[in-house]
C-alpha positions as CSV (number, residue, x, y, z in Angstrom):
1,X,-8.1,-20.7,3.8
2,X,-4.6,-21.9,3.5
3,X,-2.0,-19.6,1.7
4,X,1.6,-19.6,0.6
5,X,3.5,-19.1,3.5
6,X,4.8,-16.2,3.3
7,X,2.9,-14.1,1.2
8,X,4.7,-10.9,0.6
9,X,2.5,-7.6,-0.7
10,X,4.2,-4.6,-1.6
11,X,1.7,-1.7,-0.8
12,X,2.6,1.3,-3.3
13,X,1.1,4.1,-3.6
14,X,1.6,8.1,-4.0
15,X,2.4,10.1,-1.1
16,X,-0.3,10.5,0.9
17,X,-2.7,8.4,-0.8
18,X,-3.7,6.5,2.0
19,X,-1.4,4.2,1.0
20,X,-0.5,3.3,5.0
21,X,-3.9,3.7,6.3
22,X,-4.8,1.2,3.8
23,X,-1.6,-1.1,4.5
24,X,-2.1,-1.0,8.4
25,X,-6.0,-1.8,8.1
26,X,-5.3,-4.7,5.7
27,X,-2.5,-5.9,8.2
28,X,-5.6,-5.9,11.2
29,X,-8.0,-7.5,9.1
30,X,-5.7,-10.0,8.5
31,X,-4.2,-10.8,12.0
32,X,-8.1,-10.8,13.3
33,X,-8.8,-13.6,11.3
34,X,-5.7,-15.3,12.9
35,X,-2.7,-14.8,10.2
36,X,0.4,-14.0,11.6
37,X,1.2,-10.6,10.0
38,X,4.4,-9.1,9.6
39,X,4.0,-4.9,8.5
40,X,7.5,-3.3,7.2
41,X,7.0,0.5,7.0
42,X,9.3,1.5,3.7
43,X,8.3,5.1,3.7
44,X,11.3,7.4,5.8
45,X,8.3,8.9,7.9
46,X,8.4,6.0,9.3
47,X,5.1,6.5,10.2
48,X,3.3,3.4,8.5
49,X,2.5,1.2,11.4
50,X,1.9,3.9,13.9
51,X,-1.7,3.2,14.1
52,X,-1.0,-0.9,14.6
53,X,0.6,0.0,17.6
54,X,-1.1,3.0,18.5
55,X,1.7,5.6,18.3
56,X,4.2,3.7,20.7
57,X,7.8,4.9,19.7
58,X,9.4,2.4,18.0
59,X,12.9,2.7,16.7
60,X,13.6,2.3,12.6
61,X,16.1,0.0,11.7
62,X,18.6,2.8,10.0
63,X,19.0,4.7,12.9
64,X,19.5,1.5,15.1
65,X,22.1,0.6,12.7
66,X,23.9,3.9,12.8
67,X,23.9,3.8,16.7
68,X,24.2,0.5,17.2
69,X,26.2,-2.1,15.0
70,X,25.0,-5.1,16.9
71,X,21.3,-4.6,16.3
72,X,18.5,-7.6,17.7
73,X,15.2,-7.9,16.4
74,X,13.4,-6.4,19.8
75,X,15.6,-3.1,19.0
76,X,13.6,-2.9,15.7
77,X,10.1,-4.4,16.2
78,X,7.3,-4.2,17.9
79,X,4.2,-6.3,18.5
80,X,0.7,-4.2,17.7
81,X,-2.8,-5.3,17.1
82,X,-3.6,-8.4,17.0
83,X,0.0,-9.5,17.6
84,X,1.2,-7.6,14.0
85,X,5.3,-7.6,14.1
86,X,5.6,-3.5,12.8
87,X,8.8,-2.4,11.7
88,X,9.9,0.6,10.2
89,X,12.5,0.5,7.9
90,X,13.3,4.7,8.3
91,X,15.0,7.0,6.3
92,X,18.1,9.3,6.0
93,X,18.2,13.0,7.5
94,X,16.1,15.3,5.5
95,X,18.3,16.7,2.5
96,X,21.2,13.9,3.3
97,X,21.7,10.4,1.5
98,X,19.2,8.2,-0.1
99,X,15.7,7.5,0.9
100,X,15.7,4.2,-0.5
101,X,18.8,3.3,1.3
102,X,16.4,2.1,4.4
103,X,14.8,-0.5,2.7
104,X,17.8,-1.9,1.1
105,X,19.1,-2.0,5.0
106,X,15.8,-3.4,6.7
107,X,15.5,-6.3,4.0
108,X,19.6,-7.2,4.9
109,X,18.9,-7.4,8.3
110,X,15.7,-9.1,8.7
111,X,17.4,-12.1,6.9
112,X,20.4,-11.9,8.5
113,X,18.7,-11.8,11.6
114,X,16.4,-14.8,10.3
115,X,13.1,-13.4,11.2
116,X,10.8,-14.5,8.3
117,X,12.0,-18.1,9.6
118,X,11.6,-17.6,13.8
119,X,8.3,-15.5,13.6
120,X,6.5,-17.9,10.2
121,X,4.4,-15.2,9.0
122,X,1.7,-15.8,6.7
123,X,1.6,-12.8,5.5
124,X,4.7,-10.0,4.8
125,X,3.2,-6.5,3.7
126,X,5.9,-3.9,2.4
127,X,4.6,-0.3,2.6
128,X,6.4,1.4,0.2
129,X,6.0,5.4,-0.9
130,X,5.1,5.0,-4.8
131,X,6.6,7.9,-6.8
132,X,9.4,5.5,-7.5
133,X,11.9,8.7,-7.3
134,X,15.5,6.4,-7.1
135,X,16.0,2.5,-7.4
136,X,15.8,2.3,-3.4
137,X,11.9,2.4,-3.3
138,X,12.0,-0.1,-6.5
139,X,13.9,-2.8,-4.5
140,X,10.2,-5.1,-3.4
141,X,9.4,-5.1,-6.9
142,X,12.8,-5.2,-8.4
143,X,14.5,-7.8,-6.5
144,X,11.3,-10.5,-6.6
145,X,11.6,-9.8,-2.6
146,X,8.0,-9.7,-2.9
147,X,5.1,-12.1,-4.4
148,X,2.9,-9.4,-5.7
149,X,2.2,-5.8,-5.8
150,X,-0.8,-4.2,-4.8
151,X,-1.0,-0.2,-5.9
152,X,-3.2,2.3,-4.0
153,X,-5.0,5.3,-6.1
154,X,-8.1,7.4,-6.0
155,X,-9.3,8.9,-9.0
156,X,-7.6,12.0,-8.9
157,X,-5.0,12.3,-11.8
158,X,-1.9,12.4,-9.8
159,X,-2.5,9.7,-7.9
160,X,-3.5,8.0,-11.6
161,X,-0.5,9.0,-12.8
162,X,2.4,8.2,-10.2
163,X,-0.1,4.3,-10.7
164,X,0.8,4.6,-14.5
165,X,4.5,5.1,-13.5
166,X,4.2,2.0,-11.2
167,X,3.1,-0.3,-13.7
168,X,5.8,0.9,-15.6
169,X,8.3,0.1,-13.2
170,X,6.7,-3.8,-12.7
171,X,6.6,-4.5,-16.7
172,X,10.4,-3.6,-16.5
173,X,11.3,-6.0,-13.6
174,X,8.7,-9.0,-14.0
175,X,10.1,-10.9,-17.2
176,X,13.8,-11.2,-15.0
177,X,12.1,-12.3,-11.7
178,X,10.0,-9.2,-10.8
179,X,7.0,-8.9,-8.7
180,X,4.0,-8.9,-10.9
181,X,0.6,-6.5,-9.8
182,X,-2.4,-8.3,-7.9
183,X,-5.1,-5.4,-8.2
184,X,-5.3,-2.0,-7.8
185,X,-7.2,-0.7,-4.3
186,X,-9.3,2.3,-5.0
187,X,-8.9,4.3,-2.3
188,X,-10.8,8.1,-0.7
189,X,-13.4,8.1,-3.4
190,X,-15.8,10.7,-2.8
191,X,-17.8,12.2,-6.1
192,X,-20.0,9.8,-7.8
193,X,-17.6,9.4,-10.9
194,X,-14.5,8.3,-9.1
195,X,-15.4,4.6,-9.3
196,X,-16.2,5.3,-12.6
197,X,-12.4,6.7,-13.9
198,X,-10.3,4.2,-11.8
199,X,-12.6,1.1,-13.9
200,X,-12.1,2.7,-17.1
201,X,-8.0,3.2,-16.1
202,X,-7.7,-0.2,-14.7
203,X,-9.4,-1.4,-17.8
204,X,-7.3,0.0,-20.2
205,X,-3.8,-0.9,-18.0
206,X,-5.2,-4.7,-18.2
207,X,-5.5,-4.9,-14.2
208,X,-7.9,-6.1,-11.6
209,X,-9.2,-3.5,-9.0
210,X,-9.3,-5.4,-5.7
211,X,-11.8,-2.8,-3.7
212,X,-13.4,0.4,-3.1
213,X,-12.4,2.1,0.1
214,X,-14.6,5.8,0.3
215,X,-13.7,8.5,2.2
216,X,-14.8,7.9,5.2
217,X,-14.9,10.3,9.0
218,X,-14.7,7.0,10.8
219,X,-11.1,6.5,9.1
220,X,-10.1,9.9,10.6
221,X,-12.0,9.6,14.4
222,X,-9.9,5.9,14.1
223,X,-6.6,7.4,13.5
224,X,-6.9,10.4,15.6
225,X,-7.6,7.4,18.9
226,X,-4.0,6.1,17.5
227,X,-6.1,3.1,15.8
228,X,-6.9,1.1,12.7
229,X,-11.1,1.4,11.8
230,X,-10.8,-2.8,12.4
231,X,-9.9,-2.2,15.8
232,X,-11.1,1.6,17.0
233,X,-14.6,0.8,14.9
234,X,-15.0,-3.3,14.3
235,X,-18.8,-3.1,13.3
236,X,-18.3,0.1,11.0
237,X,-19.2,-0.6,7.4
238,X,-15.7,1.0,6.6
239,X,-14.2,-1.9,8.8
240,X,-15.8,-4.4,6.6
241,X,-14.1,-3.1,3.5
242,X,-11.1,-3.7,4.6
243,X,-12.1,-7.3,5.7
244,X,-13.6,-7.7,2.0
245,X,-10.4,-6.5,0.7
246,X,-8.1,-8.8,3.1
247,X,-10.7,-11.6,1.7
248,X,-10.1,-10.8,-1.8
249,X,-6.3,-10.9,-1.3
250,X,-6.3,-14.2,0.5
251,X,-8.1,-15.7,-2.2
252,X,-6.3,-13.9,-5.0
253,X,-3.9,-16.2,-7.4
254,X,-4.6,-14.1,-10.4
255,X,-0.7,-11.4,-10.8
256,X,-0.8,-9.7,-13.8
257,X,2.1,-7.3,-15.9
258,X,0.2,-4.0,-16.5
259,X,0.1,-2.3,-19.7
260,X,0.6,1.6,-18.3
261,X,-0.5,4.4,-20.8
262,X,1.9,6.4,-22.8
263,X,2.2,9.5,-21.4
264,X,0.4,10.8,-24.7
265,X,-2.6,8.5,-24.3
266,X,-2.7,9.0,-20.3
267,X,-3.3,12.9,-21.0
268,X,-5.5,12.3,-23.9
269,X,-7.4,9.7,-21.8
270,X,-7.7,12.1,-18.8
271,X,-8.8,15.1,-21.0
272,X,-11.9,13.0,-22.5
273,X,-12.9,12.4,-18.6
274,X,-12.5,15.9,-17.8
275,X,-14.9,17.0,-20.8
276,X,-17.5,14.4,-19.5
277,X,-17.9,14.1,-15.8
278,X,-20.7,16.6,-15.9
279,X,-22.2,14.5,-17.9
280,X,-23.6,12.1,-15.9
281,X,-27.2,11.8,-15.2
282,X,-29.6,9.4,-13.2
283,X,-28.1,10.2,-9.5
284,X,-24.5,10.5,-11.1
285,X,-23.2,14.2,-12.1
286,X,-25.9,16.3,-13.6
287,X,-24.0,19.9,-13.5
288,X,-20.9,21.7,-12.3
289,X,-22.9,23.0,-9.8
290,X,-23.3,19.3,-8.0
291,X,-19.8,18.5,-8.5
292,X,-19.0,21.9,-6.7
């Protein structure tokens, strides 16, 4: 299927989420089916595209700017599955300047360097960490550097919240040129409810859900080879997931503008599940001891 060329995703998601695992396994799905994939690791860990490229060191583009002031593309990138182009934007020393400031340095010099226009992606995924904590981490969203945001969340209530906060952030930049929100990806359920709270959220924000990714061992025996499921474990059922959920985004044209919660009616909303979700009968939750 033919898309707009590029199509850039911003990934957001609260720290440790899964937000990269996710990001990195939608980039392999992707570049399997024969997209040319571009993966820009926004989080200063720098540790988004590690399993692309299975853990080869690869320089991030601050500290390449701070060492070198005449900086090519091969300082910066590296080719990993599938031929994926990972880059890592990187991120200040700990306690020193601000995190954001990498992203707002790896989006200057991939222009200026003209590398959306020598490489062609298809596809441009931005891996961003998504507490939104300064206007750094906001720039995909903010700027209308990216076509559409896509928010990773389980059904645990932080992770709920910092997704409230996000849809906050895009009905604030989308009327003057913002990125608007293609879905949210459910992501590590495990108890028989969590499908269950992220509808009813998703519902009442006015957004799609674009796929269910469960917790799954095969995710952690895949990372711990230095690999995506797609490549370490092709013919996993966890593997087709994340082709369903690479499918879904290809054919995806629907971007919405959230409605997030007030804070009032998020904590109202997650007290009536917390009342309920022993409630469940017929093979969901039928006592505290089964969801123990």
């Amino acid at each position: 299927m033919s898309v707009k060329k590029p199509l850039s995703i911003a990934v957001y998601g609260k720290g440790g989420i899964g937000k990269s695992t996710t990001a990195s396994n939608l980039s392999a799905a992707l570049a399997e089916t024969g997209y040319k994939v571009i993966q820009i690791g926004c989080d200063p860990k720098s540790d988004s595209t590690g399993t692309l490229r299975q853990g080869a060191y690869l320089p991030t583009v601050l500290d390449s700017i701070y060492e070198n002031k005449s900086v090519a593309l091969a300082d910066i990138s590296t080719f990993g599955f599938k031929h994926v182009l990972c880059i890592e934007a990187g991120g200040p020393v700990p306690g020193v300047g601000c995190a954001g400031r990498g992203i707002n340095a790896a989006v200057e010099l991939l222009h200026e360097l003209h590398v959306f226009e020598e490489f062609d992606p298809d596809f441009v995924l931005y891996d961003v960490l998504g507490d939104v904590v300064c206007g750094g981490f906001a720039t995909p969203i903010r700027e209308g550097i990216t076509d559409c945001v896509y928010v990773v969340s389980s059904s645990d209530f932080m992770a709920i919240y910092a997704a409230n906060n996000l849809f906050q952030a895009i009905c604030k930049y989308a009327p003057s040129g913002g990125s608007r929100l293609g879905g949210v990806i459910a992501n590590g359920l495990t108890a028989p409810y969590s499908k269950l709270i992220v509808d009813d959220f998703a519902q009442r924000a006015g957004v799609p859900v674009a796929g269910y990714i469960p917790r799954s061992p095969i995710v952690a025996q895949s990372e711990l080879y230095g690999q995506t499921v797609v490549e370490a474990n092709p013919g996993s059922a966890q593997a087709k997931l994340y082709r369903d959920l690479a499918n879904y985004i290809i054919s995806n044209e629907t971007f919405v503008v959230p409605n997030p919660l007030s804070q009032t009616d998020l904590r109202n909303w997650a007290k009536n599940w917390g009342d309920k979700i022993y409630e469940y009968e017929n093979g969901v939750v039928t006592s505290q001891a089964e969801f123990v």
